[in-house]
C-alpha positions in Angstrom: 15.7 13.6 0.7 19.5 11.6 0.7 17.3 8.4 -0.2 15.6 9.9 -3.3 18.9 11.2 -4.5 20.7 8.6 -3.9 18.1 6.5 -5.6 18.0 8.3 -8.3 21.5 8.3 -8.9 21.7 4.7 -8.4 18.8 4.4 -10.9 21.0 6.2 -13.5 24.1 4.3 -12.9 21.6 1.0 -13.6 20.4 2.0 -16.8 24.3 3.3 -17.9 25.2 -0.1 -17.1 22.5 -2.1 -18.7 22.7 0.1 -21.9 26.9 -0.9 -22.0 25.8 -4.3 -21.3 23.3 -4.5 -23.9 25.4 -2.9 -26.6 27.3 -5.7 -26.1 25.4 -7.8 -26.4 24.0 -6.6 -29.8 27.8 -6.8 -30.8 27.5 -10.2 -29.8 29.8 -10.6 -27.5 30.4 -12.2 -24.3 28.7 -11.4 -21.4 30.7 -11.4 -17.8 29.4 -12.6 -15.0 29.3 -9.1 -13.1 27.4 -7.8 -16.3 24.7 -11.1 -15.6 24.1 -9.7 -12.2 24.0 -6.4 -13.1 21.0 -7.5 -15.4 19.5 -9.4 -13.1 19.6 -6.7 -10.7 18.4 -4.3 -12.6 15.0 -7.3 -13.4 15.0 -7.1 -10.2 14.8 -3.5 -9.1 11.8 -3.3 -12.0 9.7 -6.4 -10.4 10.5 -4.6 -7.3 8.6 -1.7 -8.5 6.1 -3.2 -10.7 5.3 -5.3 -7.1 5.3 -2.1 -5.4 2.9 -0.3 -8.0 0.6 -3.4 -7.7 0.6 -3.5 -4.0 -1.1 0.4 -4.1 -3.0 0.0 -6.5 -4.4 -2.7 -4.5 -4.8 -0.8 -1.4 -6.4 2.0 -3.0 -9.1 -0.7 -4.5 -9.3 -2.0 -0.8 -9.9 1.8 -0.2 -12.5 2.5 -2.9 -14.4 -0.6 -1.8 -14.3 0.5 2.0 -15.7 4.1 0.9 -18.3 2.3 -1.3 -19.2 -0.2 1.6 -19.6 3.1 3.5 -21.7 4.7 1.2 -23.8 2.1 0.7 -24.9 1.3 4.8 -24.9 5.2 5.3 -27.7 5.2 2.5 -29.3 2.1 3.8 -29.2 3.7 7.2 -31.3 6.7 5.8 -33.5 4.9 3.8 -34.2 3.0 7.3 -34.8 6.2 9.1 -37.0 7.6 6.3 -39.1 5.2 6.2 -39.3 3.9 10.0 -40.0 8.1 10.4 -43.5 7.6 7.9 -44.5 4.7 9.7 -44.2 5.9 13.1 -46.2 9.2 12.0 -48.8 7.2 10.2 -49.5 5.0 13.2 -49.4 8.6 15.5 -52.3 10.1 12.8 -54.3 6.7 12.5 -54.1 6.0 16.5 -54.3 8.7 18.2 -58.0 8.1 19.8 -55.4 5.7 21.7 -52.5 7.2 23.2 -51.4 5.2 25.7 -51.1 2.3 23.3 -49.9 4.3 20.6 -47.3 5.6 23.0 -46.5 1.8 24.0 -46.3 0.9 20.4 -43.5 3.7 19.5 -41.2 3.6 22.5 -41.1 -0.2 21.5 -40.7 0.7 17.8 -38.0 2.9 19.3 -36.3 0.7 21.3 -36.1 -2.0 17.9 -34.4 1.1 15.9 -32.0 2.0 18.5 -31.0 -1.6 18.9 -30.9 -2.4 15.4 -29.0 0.8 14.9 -26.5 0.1 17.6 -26.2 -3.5 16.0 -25.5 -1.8 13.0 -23.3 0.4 14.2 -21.1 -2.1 16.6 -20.9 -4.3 13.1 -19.7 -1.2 11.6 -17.0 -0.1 13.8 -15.9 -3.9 13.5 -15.5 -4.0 10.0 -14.0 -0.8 10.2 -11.3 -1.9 12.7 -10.6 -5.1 11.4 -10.4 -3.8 7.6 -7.7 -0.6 9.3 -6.2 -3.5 10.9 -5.1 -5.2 7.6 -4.1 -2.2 6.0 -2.2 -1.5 8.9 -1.0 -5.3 8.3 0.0 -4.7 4.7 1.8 -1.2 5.5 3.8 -3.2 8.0 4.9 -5.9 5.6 5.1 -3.5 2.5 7.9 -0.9 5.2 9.9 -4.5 6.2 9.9 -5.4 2.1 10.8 -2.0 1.3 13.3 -2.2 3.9 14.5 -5.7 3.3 14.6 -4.8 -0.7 16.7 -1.5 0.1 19.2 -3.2 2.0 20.0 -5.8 -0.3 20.2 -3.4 -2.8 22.2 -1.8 -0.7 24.7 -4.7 -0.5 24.3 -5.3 -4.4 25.3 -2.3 -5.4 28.5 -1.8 -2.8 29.6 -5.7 -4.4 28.8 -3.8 -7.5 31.3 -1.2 -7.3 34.2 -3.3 -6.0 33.8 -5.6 -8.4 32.9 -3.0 -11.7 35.8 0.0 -9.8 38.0 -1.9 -7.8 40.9 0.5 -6.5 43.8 0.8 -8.5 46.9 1.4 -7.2 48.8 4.3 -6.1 51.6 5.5 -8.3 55.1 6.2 -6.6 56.8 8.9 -7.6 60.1 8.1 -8.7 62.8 8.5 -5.7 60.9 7.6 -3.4 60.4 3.9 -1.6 57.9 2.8 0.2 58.2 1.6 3.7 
């Protein structure tokens, strides 16, 4: 909750700055150099988001294509089912004056499926570990980003104030000294 409002504050005390700076700038004056970084800082803050925008949007097209990947096999897989169901039960109708091989026949039909479907569903759970694993990845290095952008920010904006408020000082009343 503190870092939204302080980010929001700080967002507000950016674009006060930058609107100053760029009235002066339209008056044609000078610029200083505090009023340069300010500017650039504020660039940066907006690359900052635009690169953080990107970087979901990007994951939730990595996500898209997972959940189309997904329903794509799990279709496949049924289509596979369906039809490996008709052959097995047109084999059982057109053999059945032979049992025992026809028995033969489907527990080794059987067998195939399971294995196949195993096969399948071992690729599966690797393609589904490996692709959490680099979304994991990228949420790692998008938090130390986020954290390394924040605390230079951080820094920026305490230089900021000492150099745009630095403290005046204190007025002595008359009388008195000071020690």
């Amino acid at each position: 909750m503190s870092e939204v409002l302080i980010s929001s504050v700080l967002e507000e005390a950016f674009k006060q700055v930058s609107d100053r700076i760029a009235r002066k700038l339209t008056e044609g004056k000078k610029l200083t150099d505090t009023e340069v970084i300010v500017l650039l800082l504020d660039l940066m803050n907006k690359r900052m988001e635009e690169m953080g925008r990107s970087l979901n949007q990007r994951i939730d097209d990595t996500n898209r294509r997972i959940d189309d990947l997904s329903l794509g096999l799990n279709k496949r897989i049924d289509d596979l089912r369906e039809e490996l169901t008709g052959k097995l039960a047109e084999m059982d109708r057109r053999l059945s004056e032979r049992i025992d091989d026809t028995n033969k026949r489907i527990d080794d039909l059987r067998e195939d499926f399971l294995s196949r479907f195993d096969s399948m569903e071992r690729r599966m759970e690797s393609l589904e570990n490996s692709l959490r694993s680099e979304i994991n990845s990228l949420r790692r290095e998008i938090r130390s980003v986020y954290r390394e952008v924040s605390s230079v920010k951080s820094d920026v904006i305490e230089l900021m104030k000492r150099k745009l408020f630095p403290e005046e000082p204190q007025e002595i009343p008359s009388g008195e000294t000071t020690s």
